[in-house]
C-alpha positions in Angstrom: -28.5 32.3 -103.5 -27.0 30.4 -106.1 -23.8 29.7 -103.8 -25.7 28.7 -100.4 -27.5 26.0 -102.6 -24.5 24.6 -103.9 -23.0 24.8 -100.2 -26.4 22.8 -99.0 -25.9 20.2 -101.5 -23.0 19.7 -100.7 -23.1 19.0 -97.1 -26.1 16.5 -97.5 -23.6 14.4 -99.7 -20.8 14.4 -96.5 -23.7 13.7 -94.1 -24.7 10.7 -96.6 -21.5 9.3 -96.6 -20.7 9.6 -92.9 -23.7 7.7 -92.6 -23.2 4.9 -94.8 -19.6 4.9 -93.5 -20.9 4.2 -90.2 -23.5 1.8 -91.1 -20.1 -0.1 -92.7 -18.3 0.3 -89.7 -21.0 -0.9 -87.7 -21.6 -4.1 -89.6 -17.6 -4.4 -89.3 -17.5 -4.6 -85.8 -20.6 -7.1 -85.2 -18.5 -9.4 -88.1 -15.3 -8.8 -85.5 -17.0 -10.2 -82.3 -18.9 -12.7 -84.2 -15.3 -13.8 -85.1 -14.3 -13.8 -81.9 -17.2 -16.0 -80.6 -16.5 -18.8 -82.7 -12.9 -18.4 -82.1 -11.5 -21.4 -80.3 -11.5 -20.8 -76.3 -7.8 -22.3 -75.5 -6.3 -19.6 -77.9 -8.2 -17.1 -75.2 -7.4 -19.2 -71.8 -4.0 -18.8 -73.0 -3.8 -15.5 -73.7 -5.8 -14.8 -70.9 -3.0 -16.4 -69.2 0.1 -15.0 -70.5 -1.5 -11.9 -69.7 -1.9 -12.7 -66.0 1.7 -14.3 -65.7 3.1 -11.0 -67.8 1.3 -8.6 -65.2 1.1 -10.3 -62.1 4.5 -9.5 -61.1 4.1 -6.1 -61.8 1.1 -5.6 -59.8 2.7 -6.8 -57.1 5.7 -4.6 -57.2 3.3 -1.8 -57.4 1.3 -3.1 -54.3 4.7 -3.5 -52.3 4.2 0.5 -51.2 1.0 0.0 -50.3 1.5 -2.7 -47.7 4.5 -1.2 -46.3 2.5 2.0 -45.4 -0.5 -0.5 -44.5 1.6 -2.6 -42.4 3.2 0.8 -40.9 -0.2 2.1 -40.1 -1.0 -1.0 -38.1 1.8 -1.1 -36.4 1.5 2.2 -34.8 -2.2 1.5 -34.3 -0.9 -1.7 -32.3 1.8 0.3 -30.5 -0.6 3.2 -29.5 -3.0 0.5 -28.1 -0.2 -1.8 -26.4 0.9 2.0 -24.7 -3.1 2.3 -23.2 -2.8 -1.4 -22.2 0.3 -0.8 -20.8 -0.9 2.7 -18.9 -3.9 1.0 -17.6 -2.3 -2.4 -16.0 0.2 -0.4 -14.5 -2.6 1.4 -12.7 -4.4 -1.4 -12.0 -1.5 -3.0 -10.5 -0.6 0.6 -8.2 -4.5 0.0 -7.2 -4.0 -3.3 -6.4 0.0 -2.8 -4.5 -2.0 0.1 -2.3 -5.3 -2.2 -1.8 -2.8 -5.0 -0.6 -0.6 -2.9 2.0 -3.9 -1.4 3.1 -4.9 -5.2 4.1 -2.0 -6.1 4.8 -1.7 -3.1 7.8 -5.2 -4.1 8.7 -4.0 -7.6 9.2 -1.3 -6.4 11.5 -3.5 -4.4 13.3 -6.2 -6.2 14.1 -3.6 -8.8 15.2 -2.1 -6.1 17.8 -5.7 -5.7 18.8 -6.5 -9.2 19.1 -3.3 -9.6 21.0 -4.5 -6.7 23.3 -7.4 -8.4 23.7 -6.1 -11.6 25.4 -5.5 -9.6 28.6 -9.1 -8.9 30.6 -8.9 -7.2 33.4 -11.0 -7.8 36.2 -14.5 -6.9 36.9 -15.2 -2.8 37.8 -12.3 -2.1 35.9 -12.4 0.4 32.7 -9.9 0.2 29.6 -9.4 1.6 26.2 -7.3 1.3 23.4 -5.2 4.0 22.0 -2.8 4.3 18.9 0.6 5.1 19.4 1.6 8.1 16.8 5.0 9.2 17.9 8.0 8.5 20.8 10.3 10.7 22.3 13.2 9.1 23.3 16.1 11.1 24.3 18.8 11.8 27.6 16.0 13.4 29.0 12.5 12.0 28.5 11.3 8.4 27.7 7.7 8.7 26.9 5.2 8.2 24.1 2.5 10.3 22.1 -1.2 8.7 21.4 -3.9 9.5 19.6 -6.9 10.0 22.4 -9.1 12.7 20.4 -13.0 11.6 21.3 -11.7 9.5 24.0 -13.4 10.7 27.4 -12.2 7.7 29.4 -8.5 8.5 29.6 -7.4 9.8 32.7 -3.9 11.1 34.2 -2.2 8.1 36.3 -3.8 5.3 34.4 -2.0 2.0 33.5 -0.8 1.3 30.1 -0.3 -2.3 28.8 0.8 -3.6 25.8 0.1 -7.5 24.7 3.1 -8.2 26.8 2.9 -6.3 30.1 3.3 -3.0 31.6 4.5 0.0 29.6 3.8 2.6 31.7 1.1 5.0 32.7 -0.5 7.6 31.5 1.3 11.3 32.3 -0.6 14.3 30.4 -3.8 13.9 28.7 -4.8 16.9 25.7 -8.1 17.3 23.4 -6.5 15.5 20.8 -3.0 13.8 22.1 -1.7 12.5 25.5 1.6 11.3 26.9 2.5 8.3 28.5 5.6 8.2 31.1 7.5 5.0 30.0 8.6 2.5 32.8 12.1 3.7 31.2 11.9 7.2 32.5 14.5 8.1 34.6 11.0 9.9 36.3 9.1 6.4 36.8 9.2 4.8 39.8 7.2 1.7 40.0 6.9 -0.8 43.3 7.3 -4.0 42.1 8.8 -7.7 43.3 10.3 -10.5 42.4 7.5 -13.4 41.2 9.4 -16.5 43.0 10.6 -15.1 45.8 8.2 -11.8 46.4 11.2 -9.8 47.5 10.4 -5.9 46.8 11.9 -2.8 45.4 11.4 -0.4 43.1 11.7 -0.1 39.3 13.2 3.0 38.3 13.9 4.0 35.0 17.4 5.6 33.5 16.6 6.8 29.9 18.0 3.6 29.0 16.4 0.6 27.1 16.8 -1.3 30.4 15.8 0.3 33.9 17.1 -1.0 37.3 15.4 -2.1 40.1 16.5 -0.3 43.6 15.5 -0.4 47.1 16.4 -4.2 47.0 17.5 -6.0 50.1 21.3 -6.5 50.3 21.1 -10.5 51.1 18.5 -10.9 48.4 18.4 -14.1 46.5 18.2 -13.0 43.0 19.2 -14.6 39.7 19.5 -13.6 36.2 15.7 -14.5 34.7 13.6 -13.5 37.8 10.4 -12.4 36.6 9.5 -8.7 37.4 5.8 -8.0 38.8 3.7 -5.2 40.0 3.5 -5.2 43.6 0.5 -3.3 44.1 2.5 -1.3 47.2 1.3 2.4 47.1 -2.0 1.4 45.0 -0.8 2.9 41.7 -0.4 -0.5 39.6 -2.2 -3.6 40.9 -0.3 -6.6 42.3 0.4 -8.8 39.6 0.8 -7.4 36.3 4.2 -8.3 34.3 7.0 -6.0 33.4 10.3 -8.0 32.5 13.0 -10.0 33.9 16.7 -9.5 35.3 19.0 -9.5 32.2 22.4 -8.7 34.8 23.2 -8.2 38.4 26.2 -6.3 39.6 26.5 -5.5 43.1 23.0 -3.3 43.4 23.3 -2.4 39.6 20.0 -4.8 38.9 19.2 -4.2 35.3 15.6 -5.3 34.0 14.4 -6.2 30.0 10.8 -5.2 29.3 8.4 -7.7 28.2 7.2 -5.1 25.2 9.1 -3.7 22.7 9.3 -0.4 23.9 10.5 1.2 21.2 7.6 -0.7 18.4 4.2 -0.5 20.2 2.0 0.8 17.6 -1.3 0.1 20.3 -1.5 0.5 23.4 -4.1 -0.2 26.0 -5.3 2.5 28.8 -6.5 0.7 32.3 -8.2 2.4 34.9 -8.0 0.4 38.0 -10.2 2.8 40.2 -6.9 2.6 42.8 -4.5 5.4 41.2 -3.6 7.9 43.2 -1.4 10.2 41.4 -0.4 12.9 44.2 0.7 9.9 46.7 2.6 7.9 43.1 4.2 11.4 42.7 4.8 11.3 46.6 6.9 8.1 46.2 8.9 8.9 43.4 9.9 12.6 45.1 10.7 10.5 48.0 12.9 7.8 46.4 15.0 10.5 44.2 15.3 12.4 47.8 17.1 9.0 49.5 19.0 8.9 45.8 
């Protein structure tokens, strides 16, 4: 008992003088920043200063990493957005290249049609327009494929004109295609005549680019640039309608240039004259190939 008193006593003396030590220190540090406050303010602005000028460059070597990566960062952020930018004008600009050859193939087409559309034929007569989706030109055949699908008004033996005259007539007609007999098939035989002069013959094709015209008189006057016509003989073709000129004449070897571009008709149109008679055409050409 004797020993834990003496222990107690003891430790209230420490805990006395840790107190009063602390009430010392306490009083120390208030006389400190009392100090301080009525310390002059330039001796602080300067070391307030030195400080700054001492640390400044430091901080900014230590900031150096952090811009590069910042400055890294944004750059790839940039980058990865100039890429989307990119991706999307260069579709805009595929949208706009196909918008701009779709106008500008309506543009050519509707002048083709407009074009077609300067001819009218006469009254009573029935025509429709058809689009020309493949050729066959070759040593035997001369003729063209169009689109007639929904087209009830096409007919076997009906004209075909282009903006610039005959082209030929109408051979085989399908559900969905038909043929056209060019006037350069060696089996096209067309009664036509000289414009000026209204001397006849017959305009037969070769499977050349240039058919000849046959059956002519020997003593008759013709000259390089004679326009070709439709006679209207046989009542296949009506009298009239324009075909080409001569191009050369040697001895009865009468060559003849189409008015059309034969070989880049895109539309064509399909007239029906009311006069074709198809057995008494076909009559005419097995007749002419028989005097051949």
């Amino acid at each position: 008992m004797k020993r834990r008193r003496v222990l107690f006593v003891h430790l209230s003396r420490i805990r006395l003088m840790v107190k009063k030590f602390a009430i010392a220190l306490l009083f120390f540090v208030a006389f400190v920043m009392m100090l301080f406050n009525k310390t002059d303010s330039v001796l602080i602005d300067k070391t307030s200063s030195l400080a700054t000028n001492v640390f400044s460059p430091v901080v900014e070597v230590l900031v150096i990493p952090a811009k590069v990566v910042s400055g890294a960062l944004n750059y790839f952020y940039d980058f990865k957005n100039i890429r989307e930018e990119n991706r999307k004008l260069k579709d805009e600009n595929r949208e706009l290249i196909i918008k701009n050859s779709r106008a500008a193939a309506l543009e050519i087409e509707n002048r083709l049609l407009a074009n077609l559309l300067n001819y009218i034929p006469p009254e009573g007569v029935s025509y429709s327009t058809a689009r020309v989706v493949a050729e066959e030109g070759d040593a035997f055949s001369h003729a063209l494929i169009i689109y007639s699908a929904g087209n009830d008004t096409i007919k076997k033996g009906q004209v075909v004109l282009s903006d610039n005259g005959v082209v030929g007539r109408v051979e085989r007609v399908g559900q969905v295609y038909s043929k056209v007999i060019l006037v350069t098939d060696i089996n096209s035989k067309i009664p036509v005549m000289v414009e000026k002069s209204r001397i006849r013959g017959i305009l037969s094709g070769d499977n050349t680019g240039m058919p000849k015209l046959i059956f002519t008189p020997l003593e008759a006057d013709l000259n390089v640039g004679d326009k070709i016509v439709t006679s209207g003989v046989a009542g296949v073709f009506p009298a009239g309608l324009p075909i080409g000129k001569i191009v050369a004449i040697d001895k009865n070897n009468i060559k003849i240039k189409t008015f059309s571009d034969l070989d880049r008709l895109e539309y064509v149109r399909l007239v029906d004259y009311h006069l074709a008679d198809v057995s008494y055409e076909e009559d005419i050409a097995q007749s002419v190939e028989n005097e051949e």
